[in-house]
C-alpha positions in Angstrom: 55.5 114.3 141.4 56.1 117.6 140.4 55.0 119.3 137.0 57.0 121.9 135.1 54.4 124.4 133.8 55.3 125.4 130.2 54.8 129.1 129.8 53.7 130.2 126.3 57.5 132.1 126.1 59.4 128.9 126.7 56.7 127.2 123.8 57.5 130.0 121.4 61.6 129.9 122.4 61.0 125.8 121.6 59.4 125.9 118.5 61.9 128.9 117.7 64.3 126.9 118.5 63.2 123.8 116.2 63.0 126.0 113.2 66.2 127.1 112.9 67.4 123.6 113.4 65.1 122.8 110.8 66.5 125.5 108.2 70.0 124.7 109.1 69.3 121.3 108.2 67.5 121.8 105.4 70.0 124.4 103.5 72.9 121.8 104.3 70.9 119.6 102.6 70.4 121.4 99.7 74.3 122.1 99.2 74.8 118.5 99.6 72.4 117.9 96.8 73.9 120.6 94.7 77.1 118.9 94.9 75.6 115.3 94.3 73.7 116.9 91.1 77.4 118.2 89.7 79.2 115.0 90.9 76.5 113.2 88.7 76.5 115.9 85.7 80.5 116.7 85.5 82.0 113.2 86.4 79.8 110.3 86.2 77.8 111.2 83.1 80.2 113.9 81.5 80.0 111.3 78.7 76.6 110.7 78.5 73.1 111.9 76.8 70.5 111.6 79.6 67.0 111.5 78.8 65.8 110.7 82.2 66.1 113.7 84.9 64.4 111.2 87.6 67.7 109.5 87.5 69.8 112.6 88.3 67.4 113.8 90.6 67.5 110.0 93.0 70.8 109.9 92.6 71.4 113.6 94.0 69.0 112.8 96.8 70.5 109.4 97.8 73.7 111.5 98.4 72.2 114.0 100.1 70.6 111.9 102.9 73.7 109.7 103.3 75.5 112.7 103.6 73.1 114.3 106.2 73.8 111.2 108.6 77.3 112.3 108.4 76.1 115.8 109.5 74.6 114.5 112.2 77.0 111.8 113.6 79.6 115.6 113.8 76.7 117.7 115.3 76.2 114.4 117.7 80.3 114.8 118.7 79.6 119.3 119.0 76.4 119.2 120.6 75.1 121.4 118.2 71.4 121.6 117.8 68.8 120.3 120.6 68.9 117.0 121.2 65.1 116.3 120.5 65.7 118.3 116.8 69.0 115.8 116.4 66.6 112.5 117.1 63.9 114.5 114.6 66.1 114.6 112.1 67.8 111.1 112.1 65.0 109.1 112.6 63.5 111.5 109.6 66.6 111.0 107.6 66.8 107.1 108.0 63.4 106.4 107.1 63.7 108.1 104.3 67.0 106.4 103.1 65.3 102.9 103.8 62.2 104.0 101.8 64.4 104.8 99.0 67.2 101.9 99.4 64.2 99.3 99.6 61.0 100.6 97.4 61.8 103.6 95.4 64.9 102.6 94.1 64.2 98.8 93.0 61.3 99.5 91.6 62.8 102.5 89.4 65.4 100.1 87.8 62.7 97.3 87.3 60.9 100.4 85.3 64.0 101.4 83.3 64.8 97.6 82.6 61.3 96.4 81.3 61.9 99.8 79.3 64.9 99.4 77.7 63.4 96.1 76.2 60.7 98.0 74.1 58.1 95.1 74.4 55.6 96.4 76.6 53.6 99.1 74.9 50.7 99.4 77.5 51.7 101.4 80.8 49.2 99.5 82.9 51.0 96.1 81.7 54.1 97.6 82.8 53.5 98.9 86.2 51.8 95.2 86.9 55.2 93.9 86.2 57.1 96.5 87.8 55.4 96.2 91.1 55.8 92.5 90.5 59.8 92.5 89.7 59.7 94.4 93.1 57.9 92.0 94.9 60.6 89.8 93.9 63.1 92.2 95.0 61.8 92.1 98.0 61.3 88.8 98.7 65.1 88.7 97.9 66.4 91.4 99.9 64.4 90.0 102.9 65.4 86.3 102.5 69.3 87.3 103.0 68.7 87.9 106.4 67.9 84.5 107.3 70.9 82.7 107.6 72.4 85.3 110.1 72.1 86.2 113.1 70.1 89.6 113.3 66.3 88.8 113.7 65.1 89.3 117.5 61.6 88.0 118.6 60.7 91.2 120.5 60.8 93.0 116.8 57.8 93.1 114.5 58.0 91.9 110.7 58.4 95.3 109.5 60.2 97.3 111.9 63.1 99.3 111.5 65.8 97.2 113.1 64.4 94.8 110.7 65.1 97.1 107.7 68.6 98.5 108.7 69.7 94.7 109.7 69.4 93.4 106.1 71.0 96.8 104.5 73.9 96.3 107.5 74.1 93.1 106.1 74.7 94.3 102.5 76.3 97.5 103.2 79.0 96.1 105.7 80.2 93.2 102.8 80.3 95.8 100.4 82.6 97.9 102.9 84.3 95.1 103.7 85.6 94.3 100.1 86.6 97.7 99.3 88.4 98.1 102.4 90.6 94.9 102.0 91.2 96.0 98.2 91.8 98.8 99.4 94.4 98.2 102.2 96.1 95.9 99.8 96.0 97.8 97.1 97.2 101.3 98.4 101.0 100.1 99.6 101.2 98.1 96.0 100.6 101.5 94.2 102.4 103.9 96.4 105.8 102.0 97.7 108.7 102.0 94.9 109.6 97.9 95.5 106.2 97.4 93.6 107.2 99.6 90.9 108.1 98.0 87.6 111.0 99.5 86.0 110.4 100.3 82.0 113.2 102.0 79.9 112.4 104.6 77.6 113.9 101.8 74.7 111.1 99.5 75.4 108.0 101.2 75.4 109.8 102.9 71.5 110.3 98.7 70.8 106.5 98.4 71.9 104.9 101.1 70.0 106.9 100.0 66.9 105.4 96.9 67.1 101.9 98.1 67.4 102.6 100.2 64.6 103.6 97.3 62.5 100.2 95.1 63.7 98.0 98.7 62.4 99.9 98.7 59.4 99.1 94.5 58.8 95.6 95.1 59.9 95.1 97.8 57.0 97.0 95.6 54.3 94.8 92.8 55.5 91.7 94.5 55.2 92.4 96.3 51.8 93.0 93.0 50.2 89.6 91.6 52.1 87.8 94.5 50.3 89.7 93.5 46.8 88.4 90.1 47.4 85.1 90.7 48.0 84.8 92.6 44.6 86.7 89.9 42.7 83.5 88.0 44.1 81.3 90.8 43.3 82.3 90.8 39.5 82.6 87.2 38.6 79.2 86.4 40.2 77.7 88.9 37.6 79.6 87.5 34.9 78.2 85.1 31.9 80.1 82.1 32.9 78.3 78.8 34.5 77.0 77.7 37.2 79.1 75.7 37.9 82.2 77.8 37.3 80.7 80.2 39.6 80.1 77.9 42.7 83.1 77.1 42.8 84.7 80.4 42.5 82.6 81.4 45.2 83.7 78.8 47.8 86.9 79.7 46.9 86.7 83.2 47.7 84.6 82.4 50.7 87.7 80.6 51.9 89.7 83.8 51.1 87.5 86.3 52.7 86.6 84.0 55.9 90.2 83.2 56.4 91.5 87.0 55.8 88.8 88.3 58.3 89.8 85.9 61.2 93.3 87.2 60.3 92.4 90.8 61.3 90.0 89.8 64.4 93.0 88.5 65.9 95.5 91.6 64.7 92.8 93.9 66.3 92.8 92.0 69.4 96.5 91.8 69.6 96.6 95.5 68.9 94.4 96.0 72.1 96.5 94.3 74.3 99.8 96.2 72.7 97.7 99.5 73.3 96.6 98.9 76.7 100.5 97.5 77.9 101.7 100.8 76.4 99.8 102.4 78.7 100.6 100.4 81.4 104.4 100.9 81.0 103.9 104.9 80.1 102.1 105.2 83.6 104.9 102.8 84.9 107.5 105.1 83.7 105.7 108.7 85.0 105.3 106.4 88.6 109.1 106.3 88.3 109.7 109.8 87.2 107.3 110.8 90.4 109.3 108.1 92.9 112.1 110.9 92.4 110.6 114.2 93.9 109.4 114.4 97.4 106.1 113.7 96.5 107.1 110.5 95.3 108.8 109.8 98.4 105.9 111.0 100.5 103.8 108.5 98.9 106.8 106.0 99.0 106.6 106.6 102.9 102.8 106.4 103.3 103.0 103.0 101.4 105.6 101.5 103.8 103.0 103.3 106.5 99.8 101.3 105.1 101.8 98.0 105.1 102.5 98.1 108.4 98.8 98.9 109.0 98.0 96.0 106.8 99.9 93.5 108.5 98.4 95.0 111.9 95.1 94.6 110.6 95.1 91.5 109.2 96.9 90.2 112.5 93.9 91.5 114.5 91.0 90.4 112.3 92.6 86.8 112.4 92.8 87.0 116.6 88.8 88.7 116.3 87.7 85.5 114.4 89.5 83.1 116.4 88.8 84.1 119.4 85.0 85.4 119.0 86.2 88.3 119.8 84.9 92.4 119.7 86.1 95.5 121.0 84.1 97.1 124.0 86.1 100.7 124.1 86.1 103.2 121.2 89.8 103.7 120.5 89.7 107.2 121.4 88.9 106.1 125.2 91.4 103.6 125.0 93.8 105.9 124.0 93.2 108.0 127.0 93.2 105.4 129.3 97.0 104.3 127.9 97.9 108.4 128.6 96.7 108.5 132.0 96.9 105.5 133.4 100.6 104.2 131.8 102.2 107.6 130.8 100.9 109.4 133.9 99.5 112.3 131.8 96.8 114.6 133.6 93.9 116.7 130.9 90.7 117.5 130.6 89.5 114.0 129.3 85.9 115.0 128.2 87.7 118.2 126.6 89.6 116.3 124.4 87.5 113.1 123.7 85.1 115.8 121.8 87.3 117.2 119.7 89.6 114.0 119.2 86.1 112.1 118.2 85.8 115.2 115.9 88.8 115.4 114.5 89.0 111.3 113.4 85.3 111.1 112.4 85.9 114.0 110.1 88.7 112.2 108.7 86.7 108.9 108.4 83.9 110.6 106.3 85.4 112.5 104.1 87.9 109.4 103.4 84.8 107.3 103.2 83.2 109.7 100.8 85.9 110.4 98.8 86.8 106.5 98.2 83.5 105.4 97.5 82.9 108.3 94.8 86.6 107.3 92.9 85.1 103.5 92.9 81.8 104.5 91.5 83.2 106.4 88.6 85.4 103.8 88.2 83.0 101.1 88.2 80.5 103.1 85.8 83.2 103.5 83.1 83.6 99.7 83.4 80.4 98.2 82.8 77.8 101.3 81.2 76.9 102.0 77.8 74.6 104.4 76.6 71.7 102.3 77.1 72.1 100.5 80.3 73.8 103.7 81.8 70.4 105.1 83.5 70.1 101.3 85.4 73.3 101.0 86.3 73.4 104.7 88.0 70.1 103.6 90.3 72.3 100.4 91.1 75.2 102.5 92.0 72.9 104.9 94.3 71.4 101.9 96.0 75.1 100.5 96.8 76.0 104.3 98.4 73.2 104.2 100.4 73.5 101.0 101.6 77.0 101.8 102.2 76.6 104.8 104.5 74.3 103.3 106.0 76.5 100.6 107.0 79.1 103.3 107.7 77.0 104.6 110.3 76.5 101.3 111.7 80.2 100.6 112.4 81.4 104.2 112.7 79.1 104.1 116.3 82.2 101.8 117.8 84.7 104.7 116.6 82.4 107.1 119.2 82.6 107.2 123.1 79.6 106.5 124.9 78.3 109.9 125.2 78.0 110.5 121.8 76.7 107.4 120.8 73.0 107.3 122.7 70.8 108.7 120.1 72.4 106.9 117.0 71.7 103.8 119.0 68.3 104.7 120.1 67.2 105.4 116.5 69.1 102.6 115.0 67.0 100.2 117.5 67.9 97.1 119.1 70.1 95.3 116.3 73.4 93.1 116.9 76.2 95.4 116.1 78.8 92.9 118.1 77.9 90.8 114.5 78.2 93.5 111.8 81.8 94.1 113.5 83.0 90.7 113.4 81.4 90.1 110.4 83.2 92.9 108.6 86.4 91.0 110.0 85.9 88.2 108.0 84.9 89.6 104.8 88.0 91.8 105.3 90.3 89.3 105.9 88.8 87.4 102.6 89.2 90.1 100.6 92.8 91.3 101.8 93.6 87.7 101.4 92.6 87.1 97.8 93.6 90.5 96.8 96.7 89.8 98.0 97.0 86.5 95.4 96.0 88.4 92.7 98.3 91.5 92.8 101.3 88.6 93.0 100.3 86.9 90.1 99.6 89.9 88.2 103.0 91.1 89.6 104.7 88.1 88.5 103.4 87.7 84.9 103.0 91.4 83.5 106.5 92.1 83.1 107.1 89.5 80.5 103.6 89.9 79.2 105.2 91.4 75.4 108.7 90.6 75.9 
C-alpha cells in the first residue's frame, strides 16, 4: 500500500484549519447562549426574583447545545467546515447534552427540591440524598427502555446508542403530543367556522353581572366583619356563661355560613372574569377575520386541515401496515419531477439547497413552537418557590426534545447528508422512533380532537 507523507505545511494548514472551525463554533455558541440567557431573563422569569444564577446559567446552556446540533445538521446540508471538525463537534456536542439531560440536570432539581423543604441543615446529609434521589432517577430513566424495542446485544450497558435510545424514547412522545395538539389545534384557532360569534350586548350583559357578584361579595363580607365584632363585644361582656355559649354558636352559624357565601361568589366571579376574556378575545378574532390578515390565517387554517386529514390518513396506513418511509421526501419529490413530469436539472444542485431551505424551516418552526409552549407551561404550574425546579424540568424536556428532533429530522435528509449524524448517533432503531411517533400522534390528534368538540359544544352556553 501506498503512504501519503504528511509534510509539516499540510499539518499546520490542518490544525489551521481546525481552529477556525473551532472559533466559528464556539462564537455561534455563545450568541446562542446570549439569546437563551434573555429568552430566560425577559420572558420566562420577567416575573420572577431569582436567587439561583446556576439555574439561568443550565438553562442557557441546554439551549445552546440543542441549538448547536441544529448548526450542524445546516453545515452538514452546505458542507461547510471539514468533515473530521463536523464529527468533532457533534460527537462533542451530544455527549455533552446527554451528560446534562441524564446527570447534571436530575441531580440539580433533586438539590433544589430537598432545599425548598428546609429540613436538612447539614450539606453532607444532603448531597447523600441527592446523589441517592439520582440514583433513583436513574434507575427510572433506564428502566423505560425495556419494554421497547431499542436495546441491541452488540452494545455495551453504557454506550451511547444506549443513552440517546431512552432520551428518543422520551423526546419523540413529547414531540409527538405537541405535534398532534398542535395540528389540531392550529385549523381550530385560525379558520372562521370555529369562531364563536359574541355581540358587543353580551359581553356589556356579562360584565354587568360580574359587577353585581363584586358588589354582593363586598356586602357580604362587610356584614361578616360586623358579625365577627358583635361576637367580639358580647364575649367581653358581663353576662353568663351560658348566655354567651349560646350566642357564640349562634354567630358561629352566621360567620361560617356568610363565609361559604363569599367562597362561592369569588369562585363564580372567576369564572365570569375568565369567560369575559374569552368572549373579548372571541370578538378581536372576529374583528381580525375581516382584514386580510384574518383571511390569510382563515386560508392557512383550511390549509392545515387538509394537512391534518392527510396526516392522520397516513399515520393510520403506517400503523396498519408496519409500515416506514425509505426516501427522504425531497428525493421523492425529484423522482416524481423527472421521472412523471419529464423535467431535466441539476438534481444534486437542488437537493442541497431544497434540504436547506425545509430544514431551515423545520428548526426554526421547532424552536419557536417549543419556546411559546414552555412559557406557556411555566405561567401554568410555577410559583415563586417551585419556579427554579420547574425551569431545570423545562430545560431537561428541550433537550430531550431536540434531541429527538435530530433523531427524526435524519429521515427529512438525503443520503448524503445524513452519514455523519448516523455514524455519531450509533447503531439505534430509527425505523421504531418513526413509527412510534405515528402512534403517539395519532393518539394525541385523536383525543385532542374530542376535547376541542366538547369544549366547542358546551362554552357557548357556559353563562347564558
Amino acid at each position: 500500500q501506498r503512504r501519503v507523507a504528511i509534510t509539516p505545511g499540510t499539518l499546520t494548514m490542518v490544525v489551521l484549519g481546525f481552529v477556525a472551525d473551532c472559533i466559528l463554533m464556539f462564537t455561534t455558541q455563545v450568541m446562542f447562549f446570549i439569546f437563551g440567557y434573555l429568552f430566560f431573563m425577559l420572558q420566562l422569569f420577567s416575573n420572577y426574583e431569582i436567587h439561583q444564577r446556576g439555574v439561568q446559567v443550565l438553562f442557557a446552556v441546554t439551549f445552546t447545545i440543542s441549538c448547536s446540533m441544529f448548526e450542524l445538521i445546516i453545515f452538514e446540508i452546505l458542507g461547510f467546515m471539514e468533515l473530521s471538525s463536523r464529527l468533532f463537534h457533534w460527537k462533542l456536542n451530544l455527549y455533552f447534552a446527554l451528560f446534562l439531560l441524564i446527570v447534571l440536570l436530575p441531580m440539580y432539581m433533586s438539590y433544589i427540591l430537598l432545599n425548598n423543604l428546609r429540613i436538612l441543615r447539614q450539606p453532607k446529609l444532603t448531597a447523600g440524598l441527592c446523589f441517592i434521589s439520582w440514583v433513583v432517577y436513574f434507575y427510572c430513566f433506564w428502566k423505560i427502555g425495556d419494554p421497547f424495542p431499542i436495546m441491541n446485544p452488540k452494545q455495551g450497558i453504557f454506550s451511547i446508542e444506549q443513552m440517546i435510545s431512552r432520551v428518543g424514547v422520551i423526546g419523540v412522545t413529547l414531540m409527538a403530543i405537541l405535534s398532534g395538539f398542535g395540528a389540531v389545534n392550529c385549523p381550530y384557532t385560525y379558520m372562521d367556522y370555529f369562531a364563536r360569534h359574541v355581540t358587543e350586548i353580551e359581553v356589556n350583559n356579562l360584565e354587568k353581572r360580574m359587577l353585581q357578584t363584586l358588589e354582593m361579595i363586598l356586602n357580604k363580607k362587610k356584614k361578616l366583619v360586623i358579625e365577627e365584632k358583635k361576637s367580639e363585644i358580647k364575649s367581653a361582656g358581663n353576662e353568663g356563661w351560658w348566655s354567651k355559649l349560646t350566642q357564640s354558636l349562634s354567630n358561629n352559624t352566621v360567620v361560617l355560613q356568610l363565609t361559604d357565601e363569599i367562597i362561592s361568589l369569588e369562585e363564580l366571579s372567576r369564572q365570569l372574569y375568565l369567560e369575559i376574556v374569552d368572549m373579548n378575545n372571541m370578538r378581536e378574532r372576529l374583528l381580525l377575520s375581516k382584514t386580510l390578515l384574518g383571511q390569510y390565517f382563515n386560508f392557512m387554517g383550511h390549509i392545515f386541515s387538509g394537512y391534518l386529514a392527510y396526516k392522520i390518513f397516513m399515520c393510520t396506513i403506517n400503523i396498519v401496515f408496519d409500515r416506514v418511509g425509505k426516501k427522504d421526501p425531497i428525493s421523492r419529490g425529484m423522482e416524481i419531477c423527472a421521472d412523471w413530469l419529464g423535467f431535466k436539472f441539476d438534481a444534486q444542485f437542488w437537493a442541497q439547497h431544497l434540504s436547506f431551505i425545509i430544514v431551515g424551516i423545520i428548526i426554526v418552526c421547532s424552536i419557536r413552537g417549543l419556546l411559546i409552549n414552555l412559557i406557556k407551561w411555566f405561567y401554568a404550574v410555577s410559583s415563586t418557590k417551585s419556579s427554579n425546579f420547574i425551569v431545570l424540568f423545562l430545560a431537561q424536556i428541550m433537550g430531550m426534545y431536540f434531541v429527538s428532533c435530530v433523531l427524526l429530522m435524519r429521515m427529512n435528509l438525503p443520503p448524503d447528508y445524513r452519514v455523519i449524524i448516523t455514524e455519531v448517533l450509533g447503531d439505534i432503531h430509527f425505523n421504531f422512533y418513526h413509527r412510534w411517533f405515528d402512534v403517539i400522534f395519532l393518539v394525541s390528534a385523536v383525543v385532542t380532537i374530542c376535547i376541542l368538540y366538547v369544549t366547542h359544544q358546551t362554552s357557548p352556553e357556559k353563562f347564558r
